[in-house]
N, C-alpha and C positions, 0 to 999 in steps of 0.2 A: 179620180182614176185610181185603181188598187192594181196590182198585180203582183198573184201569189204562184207561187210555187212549191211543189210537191215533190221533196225528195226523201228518197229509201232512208230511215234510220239508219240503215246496212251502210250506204253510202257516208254520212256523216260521220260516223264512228273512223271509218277506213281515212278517209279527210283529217280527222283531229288526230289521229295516229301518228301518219305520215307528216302532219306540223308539230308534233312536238320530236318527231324525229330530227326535222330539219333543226330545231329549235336548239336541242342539246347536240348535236354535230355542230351549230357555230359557235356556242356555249363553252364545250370544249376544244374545239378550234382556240378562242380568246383565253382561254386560262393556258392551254399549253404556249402560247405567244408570252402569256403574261409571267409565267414560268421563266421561259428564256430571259427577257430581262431581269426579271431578279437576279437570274445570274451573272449575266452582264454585267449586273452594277456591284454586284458582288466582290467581282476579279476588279473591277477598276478601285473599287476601294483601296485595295492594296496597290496599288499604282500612285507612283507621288507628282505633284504636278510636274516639276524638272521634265522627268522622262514623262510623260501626257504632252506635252506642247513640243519637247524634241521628238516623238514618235509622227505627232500632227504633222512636224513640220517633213521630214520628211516621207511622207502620205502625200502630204499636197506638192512638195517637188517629184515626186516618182509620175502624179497625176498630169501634173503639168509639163512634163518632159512628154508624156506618153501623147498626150494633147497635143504636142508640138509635132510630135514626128506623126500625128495623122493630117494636120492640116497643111 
């Protein structure tokens, strides 16, 4: 069994367009994410663990309070 099909060069051309558009829209979508963290990690460099685990901790008591007064 074969089955072929005939489509317009016109159309494929417009096809591989519109996918490499999609293609560099996620492309850079991922690099300006991947941007953000570096800077992210940037500012935490300068952060010393002391204040990183006193900041956690109250993070996760602000969380848990807030938790507490929803349930």
């Amino acid at each position: 069994m074969q089955l072929t099909f005939d489509i317009p060069e016109k159309d494929l051309v417009e096809f591989g367009k519109e996918s490499i558009k999609q293609e560099i829209h996620k492309m850079l979508k991922w690099l300006k994410i991947k941007k953000s963290f570096k800077i992210i990690s940037e500012g935490l460099k300068s952060v010393d663990e002391k204040t990183y685990y006193r900041e956690l901790e109250i993070i996760r008591e602000s969380a848990w309070n807030e938790y507490k007064k929803e349930v």
